[in-house]
Residue, then its C-alpha position, 0 to 999 in steps of 0.5 A: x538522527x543519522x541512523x533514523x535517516x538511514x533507517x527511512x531510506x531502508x524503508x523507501x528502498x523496500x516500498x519502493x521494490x513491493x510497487x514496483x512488483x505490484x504494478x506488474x499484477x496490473x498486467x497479470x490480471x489484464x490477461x487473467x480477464x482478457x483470458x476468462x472473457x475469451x473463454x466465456x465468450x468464445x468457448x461458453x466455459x468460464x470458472x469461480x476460480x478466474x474471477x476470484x483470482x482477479x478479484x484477489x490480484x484487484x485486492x493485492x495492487x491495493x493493499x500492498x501499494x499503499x506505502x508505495x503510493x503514500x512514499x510518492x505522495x499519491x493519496x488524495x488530499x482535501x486540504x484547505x491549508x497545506x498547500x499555502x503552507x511552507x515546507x516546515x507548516x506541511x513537515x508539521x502537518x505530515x507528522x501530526x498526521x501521520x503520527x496520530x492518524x496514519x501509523x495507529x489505523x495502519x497498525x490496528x487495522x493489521x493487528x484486527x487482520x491478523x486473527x481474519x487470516x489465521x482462523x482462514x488458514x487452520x479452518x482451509x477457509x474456501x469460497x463458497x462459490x463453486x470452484x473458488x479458491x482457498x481464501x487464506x492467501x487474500x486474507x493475508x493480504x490485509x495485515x501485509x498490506x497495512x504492515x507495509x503502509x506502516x513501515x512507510x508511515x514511520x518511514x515519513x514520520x521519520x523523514x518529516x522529523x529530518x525536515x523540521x530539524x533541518x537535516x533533511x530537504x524532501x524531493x519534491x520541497x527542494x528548491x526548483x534549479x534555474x534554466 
C-alpha cells in the first residue's frame, strides 16, 4: 500500500504542476482576445488563426485541467446521498465511481482520441477557414487530456483505498482543529 500511496502522491505532484501551467493560458488567451478585438476594431484587420488559437487555448484549459479539478475535488456533484454519508460511505462512493465510471470513460475517450490525432498529423490536417491553423496540436489535446484525468483518477482510487483501509485521512475529511 506504501508504494501505491507513494505512487498517488507522484501523481498529485504531476496534476498539480500541468493546472498550475493551465491557469497561466487563462491570461494568455485574455491578451490573445484583448489583442484581436483591438485589431479588429481599431485597425479593421483581424485573422482565422487569432480566433483559432483562442479557441485551441479555450480547449487546452479544459482538457488538460480536468485531473487538476478532479484532485481539488472541483466537479459538480448531483448527489442526494454523499454528503450525509462519512468518510468511509463517500471512500466507497469515490471508488466505485471512479473505479467503474471514471477510469474506463477517461481511458476509452483517450484511446478513440488517439486515431483523431494522428490521422491529423500524417494527413497536415488544416482548418478549412482561410488563415487557420494546422488542427493536429488541438487534436492532441484530447488523449493528453483524458490521459492525464486518468492518471488522476487512479491516483484517487488509489488514495480512496488508503481511506477504507485506515491509512490514510483526506485533507479535506480531516478532523477540523479546534480554536
Amino acid at each position: 500500500m506504501r508504494v501505491l500511496l507513494a505512487l498517488a502522491r507522484l501523481i498529485d505532484a504531476l496534476t498539480e504542476r500541468v493546472g498550475r501551467l493551465v491557469i497561466w493560458l487563462v491570461l494568455v488567451a485574455t491578451l490573445i482576445s484583448a489583442g484581436n478585438a483591438l485589431a479588429r476594431y481599431a485597425l479593421g484587420a483581424s485573422s482565422n488563426a487569432w480566433l483559432e488559437i483562442q479557441w485551441y487555448l479555450f480547449g487546452a484549459m479544459f482538457l488538460l485541467a480536468a485531473g487538476y479539478t478532479l484532485k481539488h475535488n472541483g466537479h459538480v456533484r448531483i448527489d442526494i446521498l454523499y454528503h450525509r454519508l462519512g468518510a468511509r460511505g463517500q471512500a466507497w462512493i469515490d471508488f466505485a465511481g471512479g473505479l467503474l465510471f471514471l477510469l474506463p470513460m477517461a481511458l476509452l475517450l483517450m484511446w478513440l482520441a488517439w486515431p483523431m490525432f494522428v490521422d491529423a498529423w500524417v494527413t497536415h490536417e488544416m482548418s478549412p477557414d482561410a488563415g487557420g491553423l494546422v488542427r493536429w496540436p488541438v487534436k492532441l489535446l484530447l488523449p493528453v487530456g483524458f490521459a492525464l484525468l486518468a492518471l488522476q483518477g487512479i491516483a484517487e482510487v488509489i488514495k480512496r483505498i488508503g481511506v477504507l483501509s485506515g491509512r490514510l485521512v483526506l485533507p479535506h475529511e480531516a478532523p477540523e482543529e479546534e480554536v
